[in-house]
N, C-alpha and C positions, 0 to 999 in steps of 0.2 A: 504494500500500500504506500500511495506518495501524496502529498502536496500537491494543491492544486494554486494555481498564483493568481487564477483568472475566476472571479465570480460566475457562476452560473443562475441566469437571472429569466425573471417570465413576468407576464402579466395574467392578472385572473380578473373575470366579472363574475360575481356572485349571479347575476340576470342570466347567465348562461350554463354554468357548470354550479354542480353542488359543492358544499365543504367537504364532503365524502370524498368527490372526483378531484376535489383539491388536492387533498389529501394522498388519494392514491398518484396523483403527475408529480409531486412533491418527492414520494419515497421514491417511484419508478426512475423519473429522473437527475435526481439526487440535487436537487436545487439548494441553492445557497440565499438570494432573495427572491419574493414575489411583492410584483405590486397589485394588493386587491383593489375593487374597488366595488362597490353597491348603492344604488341608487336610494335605500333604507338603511339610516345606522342602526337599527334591529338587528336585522342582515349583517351585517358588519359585522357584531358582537358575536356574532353566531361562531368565526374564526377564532375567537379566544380560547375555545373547547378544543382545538387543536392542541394548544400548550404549548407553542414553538414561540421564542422571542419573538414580538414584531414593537414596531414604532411608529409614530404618525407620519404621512405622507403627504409634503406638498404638491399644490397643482405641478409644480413645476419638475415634479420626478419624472424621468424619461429613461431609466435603465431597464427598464424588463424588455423581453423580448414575449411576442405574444403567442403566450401555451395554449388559448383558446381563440377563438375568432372573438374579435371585438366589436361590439354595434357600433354603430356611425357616430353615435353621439359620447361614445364611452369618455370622452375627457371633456363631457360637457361639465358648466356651472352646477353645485347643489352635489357631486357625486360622493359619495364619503368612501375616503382612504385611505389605507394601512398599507407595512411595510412587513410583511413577516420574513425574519431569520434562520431557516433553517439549519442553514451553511452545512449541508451535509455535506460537500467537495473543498471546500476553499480551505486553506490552513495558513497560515503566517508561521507557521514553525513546523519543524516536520513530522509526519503523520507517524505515530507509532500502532503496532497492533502487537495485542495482547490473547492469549487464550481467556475463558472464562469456561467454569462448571460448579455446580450446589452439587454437593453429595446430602443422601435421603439423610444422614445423619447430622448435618447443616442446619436442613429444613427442622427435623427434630427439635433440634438444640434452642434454635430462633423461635420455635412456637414456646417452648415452655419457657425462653427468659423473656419472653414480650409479652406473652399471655393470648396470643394469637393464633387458638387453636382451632381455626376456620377448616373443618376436613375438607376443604378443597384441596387442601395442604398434604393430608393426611390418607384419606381414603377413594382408590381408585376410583371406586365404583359409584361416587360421589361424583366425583372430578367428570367423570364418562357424561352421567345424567347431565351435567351441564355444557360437554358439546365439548370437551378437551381429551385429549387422550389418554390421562392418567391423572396421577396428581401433577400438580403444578405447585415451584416455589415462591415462595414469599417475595414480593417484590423488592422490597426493603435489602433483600440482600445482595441484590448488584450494586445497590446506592450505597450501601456499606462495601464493597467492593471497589468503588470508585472511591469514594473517600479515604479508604488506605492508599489506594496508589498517587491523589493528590497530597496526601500528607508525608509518604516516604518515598517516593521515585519522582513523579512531577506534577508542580515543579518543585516539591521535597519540603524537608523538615521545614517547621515555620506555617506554612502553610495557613489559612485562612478563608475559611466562607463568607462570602458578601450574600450571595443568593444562588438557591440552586430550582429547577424544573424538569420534573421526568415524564418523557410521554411512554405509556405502555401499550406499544400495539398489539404482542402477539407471547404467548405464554411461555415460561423457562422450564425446562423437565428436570430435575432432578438426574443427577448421573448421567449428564448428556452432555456433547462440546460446544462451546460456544465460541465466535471469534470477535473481539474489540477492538473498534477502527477508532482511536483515542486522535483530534485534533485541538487546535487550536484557532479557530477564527477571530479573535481578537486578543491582541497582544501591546499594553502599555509598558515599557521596561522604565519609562522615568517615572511612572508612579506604583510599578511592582504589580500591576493588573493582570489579569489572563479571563479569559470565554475559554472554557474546556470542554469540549465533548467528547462523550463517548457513547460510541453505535453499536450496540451490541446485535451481531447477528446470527442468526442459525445457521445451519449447514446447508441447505437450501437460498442461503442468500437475504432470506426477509429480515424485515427487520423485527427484535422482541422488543427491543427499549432503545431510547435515545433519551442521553442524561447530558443536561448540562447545568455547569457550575461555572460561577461568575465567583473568583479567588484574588487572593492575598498575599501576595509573599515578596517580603522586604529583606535585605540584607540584614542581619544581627547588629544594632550600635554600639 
């Protein structure tokens, strides 16, 4: 896995595609911004159930490129619009990948010291009745997962949370491989900032989770 230097960018109208089909052009092709836009800020709100960073959007933004057809009037007056961050491609620093897997004895150990003994966790045939394949783990523990690796490898000791968001799309098994495409899309070294992500995906290529943490880390005085 590499660094990519060059944003990959798109436009969206909520009047034409859903936040589902957003959704899905988003993961498929691995976009970095989009520019929505909706003729309702209802509409508009609706994007925030994604969970992916966005910001507000002047008239005057022109960086996407258009992922869906756009009406005639799509940059008219009245239209309300955001800027979502995915940055599933771009990195300012180099892209690392890491393995990931919960062993059942993981999952275990994290239900009785959390108290979070949901058998979706715990029992197959649970798991199954709700449309999964077995049990599934606790999600909490890839986010514990990421949080050791930003506290002890990067960007290390010192380390610090400003803010973190996890979007979970798709279930983690127990005693199964996972791979983590760890980036960095934004990077301040004179105030010691970092945007971390990490993409945790199946073997199959989809995505389970995309974690990102907005970090801290200063030299020692």
């Amino acid at each position: 896995m590499t660094e990519s230097n060059e944003l990959l960018t798109a436009s969206w109208n909520l009047g034409q595609g859903t936040p589902r089909e957003l959704l899905s052009t988003i993961l498929s092709k691995r976009l970095d911004e989009v520019l929505v836009e909706a003729g309702d800020i209802d509409q508009l709100r609706q994007i925030e159930r994604l969970g992916f960073p966005l910001e507000p959007a002047s008239t005057e933004y022109s960086g996407g490129r258009a992922a869906t057809p756009m009406p005639g009037n799509a940059h008219a007056h009245g239209l309300h619009r955001c800027i979502l961050l995915p940055h599933l491609s771009y990195s300012r620093l180099p892209v690392q990948q890491r393995q990931f897997s919960v062993s059942t004895e993981d999952v275990h150990r994290y239900g009785e010291q959390s108290g979070d003994l949901n058998p979706l966790h715990f029992d197959d045939d649970v798991a199954r009745k709700h449309g999964f394949a077995g049990r599934i783990s606790h999600g909490m523990l890839f986010n514990g997962w990421f949080t050791r690796l930003l506290g002890t490898e990067f960007p290390g000791a010192g380390t610090i949370y400003l803010r973190s968001t996890c979007v979970y799309l798709g279930p983690v098994y127990p005693d199964t491989p996972y791979t983590v495409r760890v980036s960095t899309p934004r990077h301040d070294p004179s105030r010691g900032t970092y945007r971390i992500l990490a993409q945790l995906f199946s073997s199959d290529g989809h995505h389970a989770t995309i974690a990102y943490a907005d970090v801290l880390n200063r030299p020692p005085r």
